[in-house]
N, C-alpha and C positions, 0 to 999 in steps of 0.2 A: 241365348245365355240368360238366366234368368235374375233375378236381381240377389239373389242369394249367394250366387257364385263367390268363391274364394280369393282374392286376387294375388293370395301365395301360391295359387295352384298353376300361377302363369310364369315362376320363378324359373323355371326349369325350359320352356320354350324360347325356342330361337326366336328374336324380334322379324328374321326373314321371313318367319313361317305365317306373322299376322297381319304382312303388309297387304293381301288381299282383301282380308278377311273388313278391315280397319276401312278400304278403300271402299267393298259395299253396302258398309255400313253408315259410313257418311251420303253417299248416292242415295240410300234410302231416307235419310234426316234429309237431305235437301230435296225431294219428291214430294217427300209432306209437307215442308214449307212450301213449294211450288203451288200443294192441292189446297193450299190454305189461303193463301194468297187469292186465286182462282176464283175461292167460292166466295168470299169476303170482295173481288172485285164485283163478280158477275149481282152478287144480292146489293150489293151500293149502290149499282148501277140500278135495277128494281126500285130501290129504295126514293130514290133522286130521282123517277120517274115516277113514280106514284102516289107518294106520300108528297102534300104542299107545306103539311105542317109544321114549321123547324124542329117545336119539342117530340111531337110525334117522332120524327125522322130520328131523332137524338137518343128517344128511348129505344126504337127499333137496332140503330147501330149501337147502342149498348148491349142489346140484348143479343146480338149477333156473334158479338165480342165473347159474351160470356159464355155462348152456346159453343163456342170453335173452345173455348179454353177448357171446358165442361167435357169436351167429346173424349170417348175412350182410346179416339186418334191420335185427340192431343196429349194423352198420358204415356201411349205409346213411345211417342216421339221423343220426349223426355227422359222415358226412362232409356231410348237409344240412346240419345246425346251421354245419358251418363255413363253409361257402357264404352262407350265411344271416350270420350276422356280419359276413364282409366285404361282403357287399353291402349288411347295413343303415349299417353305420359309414359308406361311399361316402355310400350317401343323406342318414345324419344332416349328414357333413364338409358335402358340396355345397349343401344343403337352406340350413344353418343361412349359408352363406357367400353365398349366392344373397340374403337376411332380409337380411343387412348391407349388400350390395350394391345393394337396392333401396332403402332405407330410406327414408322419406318422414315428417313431420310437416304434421300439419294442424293448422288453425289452432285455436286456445284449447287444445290438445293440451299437456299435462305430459309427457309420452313420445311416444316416438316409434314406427315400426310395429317394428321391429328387434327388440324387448323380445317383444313380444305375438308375434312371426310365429316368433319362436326357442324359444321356450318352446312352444309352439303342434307344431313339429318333435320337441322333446325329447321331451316329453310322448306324441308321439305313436310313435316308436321305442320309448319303454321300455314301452310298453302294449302293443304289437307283440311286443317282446321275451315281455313275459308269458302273452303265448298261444298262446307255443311248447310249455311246463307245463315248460323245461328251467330249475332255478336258476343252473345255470352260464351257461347264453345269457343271462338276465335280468342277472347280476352281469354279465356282460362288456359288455352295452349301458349300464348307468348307469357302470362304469368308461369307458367310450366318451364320455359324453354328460358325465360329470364335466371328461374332458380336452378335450372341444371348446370348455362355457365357459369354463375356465379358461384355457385356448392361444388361444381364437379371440375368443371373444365378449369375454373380460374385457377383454385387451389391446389390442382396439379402442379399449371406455372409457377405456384407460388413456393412449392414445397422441393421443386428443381432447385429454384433459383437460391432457397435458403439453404441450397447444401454448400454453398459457397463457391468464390470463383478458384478454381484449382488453375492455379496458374503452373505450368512447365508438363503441363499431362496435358496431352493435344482431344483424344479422344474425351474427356468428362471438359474441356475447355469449350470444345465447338457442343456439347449439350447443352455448357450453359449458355451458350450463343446463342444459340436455335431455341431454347425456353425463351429467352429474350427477343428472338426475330419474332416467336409466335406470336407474341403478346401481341407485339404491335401490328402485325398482319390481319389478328382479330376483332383491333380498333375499326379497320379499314370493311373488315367483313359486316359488324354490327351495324356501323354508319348507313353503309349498303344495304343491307335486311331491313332497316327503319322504314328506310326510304320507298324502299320495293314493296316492302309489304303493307303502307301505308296506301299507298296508287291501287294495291289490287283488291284490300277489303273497299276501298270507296268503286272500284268498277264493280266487286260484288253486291255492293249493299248503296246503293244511291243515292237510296231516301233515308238514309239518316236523320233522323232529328238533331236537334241543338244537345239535349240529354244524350244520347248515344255516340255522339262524335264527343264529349267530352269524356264519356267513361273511357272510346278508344284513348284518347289521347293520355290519357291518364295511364293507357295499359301499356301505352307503345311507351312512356318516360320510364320505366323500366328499362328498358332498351338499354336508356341513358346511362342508367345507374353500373349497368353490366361494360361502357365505355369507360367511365371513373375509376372504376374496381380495376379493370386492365394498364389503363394510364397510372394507376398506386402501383403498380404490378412492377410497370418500367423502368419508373422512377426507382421502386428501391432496386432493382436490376442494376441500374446506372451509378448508383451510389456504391453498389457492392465491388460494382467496376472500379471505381473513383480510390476507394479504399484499396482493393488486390491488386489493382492492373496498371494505373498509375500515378499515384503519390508514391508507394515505391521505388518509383522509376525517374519519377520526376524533381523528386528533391534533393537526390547528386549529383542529378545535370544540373540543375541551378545555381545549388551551393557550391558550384564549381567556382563560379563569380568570387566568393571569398577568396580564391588563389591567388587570384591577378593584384595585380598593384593598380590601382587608380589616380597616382600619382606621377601623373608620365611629363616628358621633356619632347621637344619636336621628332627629335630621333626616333625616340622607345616609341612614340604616336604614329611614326609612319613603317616603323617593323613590325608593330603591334599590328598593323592595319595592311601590310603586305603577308602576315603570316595569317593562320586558321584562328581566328578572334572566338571569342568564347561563343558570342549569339551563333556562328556559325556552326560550332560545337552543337550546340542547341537545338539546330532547326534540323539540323543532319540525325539526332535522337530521334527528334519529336518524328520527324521524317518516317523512320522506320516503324517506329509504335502506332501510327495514323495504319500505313501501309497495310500491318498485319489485323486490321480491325477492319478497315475500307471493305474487302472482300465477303468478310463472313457477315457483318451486318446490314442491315436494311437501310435507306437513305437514310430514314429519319433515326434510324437508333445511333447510325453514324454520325449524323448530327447533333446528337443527345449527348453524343460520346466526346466529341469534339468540342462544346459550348463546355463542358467537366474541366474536360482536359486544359481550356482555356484559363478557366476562373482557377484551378488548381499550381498553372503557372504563373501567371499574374500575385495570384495571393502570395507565392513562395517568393518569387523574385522582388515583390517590395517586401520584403522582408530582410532578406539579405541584402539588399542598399540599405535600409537602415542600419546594420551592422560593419557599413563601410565607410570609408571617408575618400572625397575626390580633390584633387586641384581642378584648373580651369578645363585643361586639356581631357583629363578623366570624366570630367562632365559633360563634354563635347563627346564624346566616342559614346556614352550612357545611352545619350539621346540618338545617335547613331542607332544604336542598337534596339533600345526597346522599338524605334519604329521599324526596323526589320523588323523585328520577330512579330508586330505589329501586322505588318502587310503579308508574313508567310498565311500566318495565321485567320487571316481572315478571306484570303484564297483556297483554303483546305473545306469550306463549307456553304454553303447554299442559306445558310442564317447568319445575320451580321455580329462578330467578336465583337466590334469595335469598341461596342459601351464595356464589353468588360474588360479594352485597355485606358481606361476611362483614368482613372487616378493613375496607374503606371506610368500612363506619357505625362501628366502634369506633374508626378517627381520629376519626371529625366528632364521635362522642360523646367523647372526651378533650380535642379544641379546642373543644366546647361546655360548660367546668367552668367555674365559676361563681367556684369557690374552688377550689385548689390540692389540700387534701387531702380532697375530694369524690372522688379517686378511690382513696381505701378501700372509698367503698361498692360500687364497681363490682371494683376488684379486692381479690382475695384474700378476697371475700366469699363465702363456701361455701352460704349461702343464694339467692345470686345463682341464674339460669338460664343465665346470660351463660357461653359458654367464649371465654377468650380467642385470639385468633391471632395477635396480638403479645405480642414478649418485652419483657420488662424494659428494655433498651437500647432497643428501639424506643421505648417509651411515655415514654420521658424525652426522645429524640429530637420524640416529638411534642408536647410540655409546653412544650418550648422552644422552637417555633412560637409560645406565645403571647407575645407581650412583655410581658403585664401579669405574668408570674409569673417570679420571681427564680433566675436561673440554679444560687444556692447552696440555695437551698429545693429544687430539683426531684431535686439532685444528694444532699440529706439525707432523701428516700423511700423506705421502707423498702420497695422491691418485689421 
């Protein structure tokens, strides 16, 4: 091909058709560097044998230097590598575009083929790239293969997921699942690619310098940047969830809590408590809505989903205590409760809720005081293990939820 060539004239070829073509053409780039290698050993060795002189020796391997860079071999070579670039980029662009464009899921499938058939291309260019033995070809293929998922692959995720989550349409529901499994499927793919491809340019290329293993490293933080970009991807993924999937859902089962009287007698506390209590109510929703996410998502997005879903009830439910008022017994059954939904909750996931029942249970433990200045023992006790996360305003705010405690008492605590 001559260096004149067209590279729209390649628009029209199948990428299948050049993966030979692309394959004897790096076997050829790395033959030359072999003969180069070769004759640059065998003349050193001469060199180091014959000459005692150090400057002598110094100008000879200068001049050696410049005579392999000089040679019409070495332009050769060159001008392969750069024929070789733009034809592998073609194949990577079209390859990885052809993955998207075919994409299919199968059934009980968490991803989809687009993830596997893309990674599958990348992987296979920058392994390509590296048995050229050129570090510059290998940096300009993962520079190549950074910007395709980033431009191509990501922005597809992206442009799924912004179509919003179609809640009660099962078919565009589990698309937007599957945009979402991808993502993070893809974290898990790049991580891998780093790493693999890291181990096999240094079994390619040994003698790196200090200079060349910086430049790699510098090429492979790209990588990084293509793990961020997908991690932004998820995130607003799970926000979108947060907002369509459930806070809708979540905030009539809560404010169900307004229903009830918290003002209970021993009686109304043990019918209240032999019949289906509201946390129960709650956990029996939540139950269902976990359920139908557990399946379709990948651990970790389930857990994504569920850490949402946590802070989404917690933030709602002190909310509506705020809006209520208890007696003693109402305060008692609170704290019952939040630590249920406490412990449901933090058995649904493989990453710890707990912090984010963090101020929840220290209202239900404040509306759970028995006597008024019981919470010396809780605060400002430096033996405690307890940190607080409400202030001083708050906690008097919450004191005055209870009606049995006198407005001027709570106002003369010393907190």
């Amino acid at each position: 091909m001559s260096s004149s060539s067209s590279f729209s004239k390649l628009e029209k070829i199948d990428p299948k058709d050049l993966d030979i073509l692309i394959g004897e053409i790096t076997l050829m780039h790395f033959r030359s560097e072999l003969y180069f290698k070769f004759i640059q050993r065998k003349v050193m060795s001469d060199i180091e044998i014959g000459i005692q002189n150090s400057e002598e020796k110094d100008k000879n391997i200068k001049g050696l230097e410049q005579l392999i860079k000089n040679s019409e071999l070495s332009q050769s070579k060159h001008e392969l590598l750069s024929h070789y670039l733009r034809l592998e980029q073609y194949f990577m662009e079209e390859s990885v575009a052809k993955a998207v464009a075919m994409d299919t899921l199968e059934q009980s499938q968490q991803t989809s083929s687009m993830v596997d058939d893309t990674f599958f291309i990348i992987r296979k260019c920058i392994r390509r790239s590296i048995s050229t033995g050129s570090l510059d070809g290998i940096c300009a293929i993962i520079n190549y293969a950074c910007r395709v998922l980033e431009s191509d692959f990501c922005e597809i995720l992206k442009s799924r997921l912004r179509q919003g989550y179609p809640s009660g349409y099962l078919d565009l529901t589990q698309a937007y699942n599957i945009a979402l499994n991808n993502a993070d499927s893809s974290t898990e793919y790049v991580d891998a690619l780093c790493e693999h491809v890291l181990k096999e340019i240094e079994q390619a290329l040994p003698n790196m310098n200090s200079n060349e293993r910086g430049k790699l490293e510098s090429c492979l933080s790209g990588l990084s940047s293509v793990t961020t970009n997908l991690k932004a991807i998820i995130d607003y993924g799970i926000q979108q969830l947060r907002s369509t999937a459930i806070k809708p859902r979540v905030n009539p089962w809560v404010d169900a809590f307004l229903n009830i009287s918290h003002h209970l007698t021993e009686d109304e506390l043990a019918a209240y408590e032999a019949g289906e209590s509201f946390v129960q109510n709650l956990i029996m929703n939540l139950e269902t809505l976990l359920s139908s996410f557990k399946d379709i998502l990948t651990s970790s997005n389930y857990d994504l989903f569920t850490q949402v879903l946590t802070s989404e009830v917690t933030q709602r439910f002190e909310k509506v205590i705020f809006k209520s008022t208890f007696n003693r017994l109402g305060g008692l059954v609170l704290d019952k409760e939040v630590r249920t939904l406490a412990g449901y909750m933090t058995a649904t996931t493989s990453w710890s809720v707990r912090d984010k029942f963090g101020r929840l249970t220290q209202i239900a433990t404040v509306v759970n005081l028995e006597q008024l200045n019981e919470i010396y023992d809780y605060w400002g006790n430096h033996d405690s293990a307890l940190t607080w996360r409400l202030t001083p305003t708050e906690l008097r705010s919450i004191l005055a939820l209870r009606t049995d405690f006198k407005g001027d008492e709570i106002r003369r605590l010393k907190l």
